[in-house]
C-alpha positions, 0 to 999 in steps of 0.5 A, a space after each residue: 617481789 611480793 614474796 620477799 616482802 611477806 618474808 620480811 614481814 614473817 621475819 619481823 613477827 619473830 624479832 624479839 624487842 629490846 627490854 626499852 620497847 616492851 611496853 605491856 610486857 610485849 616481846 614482839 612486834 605483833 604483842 605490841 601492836 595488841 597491845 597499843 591497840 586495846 590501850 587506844 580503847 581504854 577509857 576505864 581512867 577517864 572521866 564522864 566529861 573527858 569521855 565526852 570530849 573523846 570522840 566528839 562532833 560539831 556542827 550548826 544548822 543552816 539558815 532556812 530550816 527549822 531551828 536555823 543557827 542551831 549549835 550541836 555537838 555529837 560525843 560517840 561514847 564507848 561505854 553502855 549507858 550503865 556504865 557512864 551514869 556509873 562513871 558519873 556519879 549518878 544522872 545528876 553526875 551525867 547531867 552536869 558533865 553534859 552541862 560542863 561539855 557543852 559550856 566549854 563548846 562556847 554554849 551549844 543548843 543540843 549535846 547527844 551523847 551516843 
């Protein structure tokens, strides 16, 4: 039942991994699990314009309404704006990576960076 099912669970947490699956260093199942988590949020190696292919959004708007056929994208950046234009090199740095962005899109009328 139940119970067995949380023992099991309670058990596993205290296994020790092998020395092939301690990535990080992690000596546990739940070390690991911590572990592959904070790398999923790691963007410290990538680049202004990698970070906004990351997390990123497409849409176009609908005929009928103002700017109809609009092409925008969305990139949800994890990182505060002093960061990035760090990241980047400056606003000009910025500017360009956005530039480079949305030309890889095959061209879009507005890219946000949130």
């Amino acid at each position: 039942g139940e119970g067995a099912v949380l023992e099991a669970i309670h058990a596993l947490r205290r296994v020790e991994l092998p020395e092939a699956a301690r990535v990080g260093g992690a000596a546990t199942l739940p070390q690991l699990s911590a572990r592959l988590l904070a790398a999923r949020y790691d963007v410290s190696s990538l680049t202004a314009l990698e970070l906004l292919r990351w997390d990123y959004k497409q849409g176009e708007r609908v005929d009928g309404v103002a700017a109809a056929g609009l092409r925008f994208g969305i990139a949800a950046i994890c990182e505060t704006l002093p960061a990035l234009l760090n990241r980047s090199g400056g606003s000009r740095g910025l500017e360009e990576a956005m530039a480079a962005a949305a030309a890889r899109r095959g061209g879009l009328g507005l890219l946000l960076a949130l």
